[in-house]
C-alpha positions as CSV (number, residue, x, y, z in Angstrom):
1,X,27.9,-69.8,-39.9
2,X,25.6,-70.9,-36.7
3,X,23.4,-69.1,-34.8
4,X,22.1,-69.1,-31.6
5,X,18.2,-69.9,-31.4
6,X,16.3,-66.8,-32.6
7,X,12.3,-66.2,-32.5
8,X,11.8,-63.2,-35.2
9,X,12.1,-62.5,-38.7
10,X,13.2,-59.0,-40.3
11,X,12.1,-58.6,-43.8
12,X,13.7,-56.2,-46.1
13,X,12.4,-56.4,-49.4
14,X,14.7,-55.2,-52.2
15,X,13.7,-53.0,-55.2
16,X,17.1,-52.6,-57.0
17,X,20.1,-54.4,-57.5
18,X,23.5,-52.0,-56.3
19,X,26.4,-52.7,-58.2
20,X,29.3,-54.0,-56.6
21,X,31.0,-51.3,-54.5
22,X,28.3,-48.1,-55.0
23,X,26.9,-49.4,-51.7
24,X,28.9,-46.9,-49.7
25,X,27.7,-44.0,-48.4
26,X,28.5,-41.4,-50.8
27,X,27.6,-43.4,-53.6
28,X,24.0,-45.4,-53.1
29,X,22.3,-42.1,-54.0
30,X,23.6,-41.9,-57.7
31,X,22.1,-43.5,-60.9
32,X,24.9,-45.5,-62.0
33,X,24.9,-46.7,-58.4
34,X,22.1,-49.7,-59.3
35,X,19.9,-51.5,-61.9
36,X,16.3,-51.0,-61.5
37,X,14.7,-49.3,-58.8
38,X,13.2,-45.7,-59.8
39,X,14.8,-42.9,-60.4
40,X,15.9,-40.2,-57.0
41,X,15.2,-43.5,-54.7
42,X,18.6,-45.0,-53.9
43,X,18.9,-43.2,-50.8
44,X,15.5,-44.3,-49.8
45,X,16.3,-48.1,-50.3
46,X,19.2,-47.2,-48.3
47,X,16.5,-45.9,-45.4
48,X,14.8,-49.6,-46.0
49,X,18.4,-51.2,-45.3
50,X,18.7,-48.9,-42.4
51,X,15.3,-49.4,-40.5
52,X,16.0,-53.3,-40.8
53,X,19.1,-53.0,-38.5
54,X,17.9,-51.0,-36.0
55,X,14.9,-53.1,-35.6
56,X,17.2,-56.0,-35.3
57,X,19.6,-54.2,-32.9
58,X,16.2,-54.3,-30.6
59,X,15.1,-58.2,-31.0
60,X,16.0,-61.9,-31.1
61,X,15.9,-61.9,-34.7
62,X,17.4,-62.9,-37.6
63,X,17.7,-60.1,-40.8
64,X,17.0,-61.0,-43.9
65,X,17.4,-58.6,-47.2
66,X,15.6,-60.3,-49.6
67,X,15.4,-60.1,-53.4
68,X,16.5,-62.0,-56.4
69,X,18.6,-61.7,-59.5
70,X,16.4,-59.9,-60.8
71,X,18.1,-57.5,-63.2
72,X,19.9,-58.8,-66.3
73,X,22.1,-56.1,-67.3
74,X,23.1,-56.6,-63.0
75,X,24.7,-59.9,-63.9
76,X,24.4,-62.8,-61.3
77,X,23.9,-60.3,-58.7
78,X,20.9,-60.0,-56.1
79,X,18.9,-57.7,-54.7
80,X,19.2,-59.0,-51.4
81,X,22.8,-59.5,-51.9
82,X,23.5,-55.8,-52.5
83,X,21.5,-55.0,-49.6
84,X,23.4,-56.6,-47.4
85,X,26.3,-54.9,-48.9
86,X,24.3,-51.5,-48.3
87,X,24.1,-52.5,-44.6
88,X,27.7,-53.5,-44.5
89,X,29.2,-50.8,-46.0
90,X,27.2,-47.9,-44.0
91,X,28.8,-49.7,-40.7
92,X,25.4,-50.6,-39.3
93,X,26.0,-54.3,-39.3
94,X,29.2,-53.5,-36.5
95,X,26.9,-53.2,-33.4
96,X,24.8,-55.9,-31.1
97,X,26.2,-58.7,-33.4
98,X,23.8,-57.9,-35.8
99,X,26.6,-59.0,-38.7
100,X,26.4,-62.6,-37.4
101,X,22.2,-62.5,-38.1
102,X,22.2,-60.8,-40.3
103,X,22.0,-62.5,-44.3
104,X,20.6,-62.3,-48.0
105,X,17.9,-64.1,-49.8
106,X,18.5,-64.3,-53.5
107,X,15.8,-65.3,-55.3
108,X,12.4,-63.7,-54.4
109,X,10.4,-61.9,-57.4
110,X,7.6,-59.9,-55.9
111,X,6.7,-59.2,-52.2
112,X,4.9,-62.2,-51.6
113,X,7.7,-64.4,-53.1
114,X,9.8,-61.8,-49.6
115,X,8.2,-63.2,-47.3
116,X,7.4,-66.5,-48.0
117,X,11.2,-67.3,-49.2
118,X,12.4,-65.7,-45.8
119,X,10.0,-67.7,-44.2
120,X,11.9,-70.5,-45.6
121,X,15.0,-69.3,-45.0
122,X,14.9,-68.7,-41.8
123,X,13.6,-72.3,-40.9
124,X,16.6,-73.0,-43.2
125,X,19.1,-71.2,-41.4
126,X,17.9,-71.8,-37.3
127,X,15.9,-75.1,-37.8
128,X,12.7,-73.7,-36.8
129,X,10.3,-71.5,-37.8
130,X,9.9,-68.1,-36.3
131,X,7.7,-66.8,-34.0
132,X,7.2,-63.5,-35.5
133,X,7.6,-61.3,-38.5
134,X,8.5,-57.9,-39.1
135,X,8.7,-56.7,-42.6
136,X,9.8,-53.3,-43.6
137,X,9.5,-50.8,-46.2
138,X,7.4,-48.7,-48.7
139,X,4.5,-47.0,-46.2
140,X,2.2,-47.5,-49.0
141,X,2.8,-51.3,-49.3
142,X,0.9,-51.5,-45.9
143,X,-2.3,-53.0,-47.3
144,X,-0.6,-55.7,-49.9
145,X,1.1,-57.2,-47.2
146,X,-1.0,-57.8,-45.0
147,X,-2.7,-59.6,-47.6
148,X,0.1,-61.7,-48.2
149,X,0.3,-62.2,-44.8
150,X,-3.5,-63.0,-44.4
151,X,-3.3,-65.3,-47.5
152,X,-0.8,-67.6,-45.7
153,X,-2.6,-67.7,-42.8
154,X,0.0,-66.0,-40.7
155,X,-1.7,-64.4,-37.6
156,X,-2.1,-60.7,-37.5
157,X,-0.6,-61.0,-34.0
158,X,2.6,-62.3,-35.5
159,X,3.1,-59.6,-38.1
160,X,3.9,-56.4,-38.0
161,X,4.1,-54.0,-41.0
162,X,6.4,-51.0,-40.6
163,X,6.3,-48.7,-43.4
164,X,10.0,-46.6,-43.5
165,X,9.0,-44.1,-46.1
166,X,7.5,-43.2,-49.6
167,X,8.8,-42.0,-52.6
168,X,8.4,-38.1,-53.2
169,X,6.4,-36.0,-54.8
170,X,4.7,-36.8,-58.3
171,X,6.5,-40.5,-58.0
172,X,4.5,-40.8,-54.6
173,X,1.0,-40.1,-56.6
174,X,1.9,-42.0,-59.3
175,X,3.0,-45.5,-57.0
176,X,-0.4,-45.2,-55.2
177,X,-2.4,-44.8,-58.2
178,X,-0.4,-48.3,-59.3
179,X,-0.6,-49.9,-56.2
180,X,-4.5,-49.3,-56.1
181,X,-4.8,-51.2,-59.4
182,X,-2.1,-53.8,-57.7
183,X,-4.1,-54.5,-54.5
184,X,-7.2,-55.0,-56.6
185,X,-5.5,-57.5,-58.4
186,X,-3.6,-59.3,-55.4
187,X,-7.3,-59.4,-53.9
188,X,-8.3,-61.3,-56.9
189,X,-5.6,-63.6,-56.6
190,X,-3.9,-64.0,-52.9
191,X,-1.3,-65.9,-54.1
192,X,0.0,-64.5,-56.8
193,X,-0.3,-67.4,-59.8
194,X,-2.4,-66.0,-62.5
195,X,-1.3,-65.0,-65.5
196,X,-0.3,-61.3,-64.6
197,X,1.5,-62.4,-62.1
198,X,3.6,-65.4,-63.3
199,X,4.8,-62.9,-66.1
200,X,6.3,-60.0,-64.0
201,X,8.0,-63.4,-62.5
202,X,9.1,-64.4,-65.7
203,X,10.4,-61.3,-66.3
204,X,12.4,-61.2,-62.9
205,X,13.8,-64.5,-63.0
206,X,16.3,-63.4,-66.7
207,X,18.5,-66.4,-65.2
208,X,15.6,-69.1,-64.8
209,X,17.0,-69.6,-61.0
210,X,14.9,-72.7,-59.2
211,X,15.3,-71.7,-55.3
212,X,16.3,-73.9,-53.0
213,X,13.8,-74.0,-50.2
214,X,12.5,-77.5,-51.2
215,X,13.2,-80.2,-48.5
216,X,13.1,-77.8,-45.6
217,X,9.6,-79.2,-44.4
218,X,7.3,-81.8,-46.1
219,X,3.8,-79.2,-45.6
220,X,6.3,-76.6,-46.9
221,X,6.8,-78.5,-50.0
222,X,2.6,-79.0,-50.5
223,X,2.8,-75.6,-51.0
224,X,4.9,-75.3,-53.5
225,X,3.6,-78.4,-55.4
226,X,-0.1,-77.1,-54.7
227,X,-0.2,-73.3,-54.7
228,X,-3.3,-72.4,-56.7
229,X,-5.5,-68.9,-56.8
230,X,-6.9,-69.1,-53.7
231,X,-8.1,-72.9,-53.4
232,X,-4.7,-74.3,-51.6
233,X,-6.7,-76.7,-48.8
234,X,-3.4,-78.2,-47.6
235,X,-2.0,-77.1,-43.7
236,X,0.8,-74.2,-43.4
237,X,3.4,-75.0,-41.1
238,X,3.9,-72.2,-39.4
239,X,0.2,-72.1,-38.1
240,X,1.0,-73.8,-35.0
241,X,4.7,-73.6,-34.0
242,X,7.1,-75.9,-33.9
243,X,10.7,-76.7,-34.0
């Protein structure tokens, strides 16, 4: 698949992995339809899936659902796979050749493993890396991000958060009072490699998957050789553009 050059990024982080063909319509809502994810949220995911393509009906971008294999009882099976399929199957990737930008990333743990794997991706997939990046999804995610985004010293300018929806009621009181204690944590460590953190990726990662974005760019691969809590000294290539 080629594409023509693009400038933006579309993030949609996943939260669940849908089985293979309860991504239609009438069936993302249900239980069965996925493994993992909270209970009542399908349709919301779905509303994740859905703000993605319409903010890439309106740009140069290239989409990317991102998420790993992440659940076991899933099977080799994504997130970001089965979001794709989401967008798919609801007919959204038909218009604007969206369907021709529009692609998964499968091995992303936690939301700073999102956007720093699409990163990659994308610089993968169009050569370059992009000029902006939108990511999408829970409206009280806001503040973690954009300390992800500030810990990889990508320019507020270039990033825009755009929080879709929440959960509801009592699950919406309980996932602030856990992201509080997550955001107090991430502050502790911007990039995620402390213990805490390198379990719930343990824990993600049943298959023991090694991603593929090695070789893509030589200050890309300092990172990944040198990420540290908060002490990596080395340049990110994105900071200045380039092809």
């Amino acid at each position: 698949m080629s594409f023509r050059p693009l400038s933006e990024l579309i993030v949609v982080p996943g939260h669940a992995v849908f089985i293979e063909g309860c991504t239609t319509a009438d069936k993302v809502g249900l239980e069965s339809s996925r493994v993992g994810g909270y209970h009542g949220e399908g349709k919301l995911y779905a509303e994740h899936v859905e703000a993605g393509v319409r903010r890439a009906k309106d740009s140069e971008s290239l989409l990317v659902f991102s998420g790993g294999m992440t659940q076991e009882k899933a099977g080799m099976r994504s997130e970001g796979e089965s979001y794709w399929e989401i967008a798919r199957d609801h007919g959204w990737l038909q218009g604007a050749g969206i369907s021709e930008r529009a692609v998964s990333e499968q091995f992303a743990r936690d939301s700073f493993e999102n956007l720093l794997f699409s990163i990659a991706r994308f610089k993968k997939q169009i050569g370059k890396w992009p000029q902006k990046m939108t990511a999408l999804g829970w409206q009280f995610k806001a503040r973690r991000f954009d300390l992800h985004r500030r810990a990889m010293k990508w320019s507020a300018e270039r990033f825009q958060y755009i929080g879709v929806n929440n959960p509801e009621g009592a699950a919406l009181e309980k996932a602030i009072i856990s992201e509080a204690a997550t955001i107090q944590a991430v502050e502790r460590d911007l990039f995620l490699t402390g213990p805490e953190f390198l379990a719930k990726r343990e824990l993600r990662d049943p298959f023991h998957r090694q991603h593929p974005y090695r070789g893509i760019d030589p200050e890309l691969d300092n990172l990944f050789d040198f990420l540290d809590r908060n002490t990596y000294s080395h340049s990110f290539p994105w900071a200045v553009a380039k092809s």
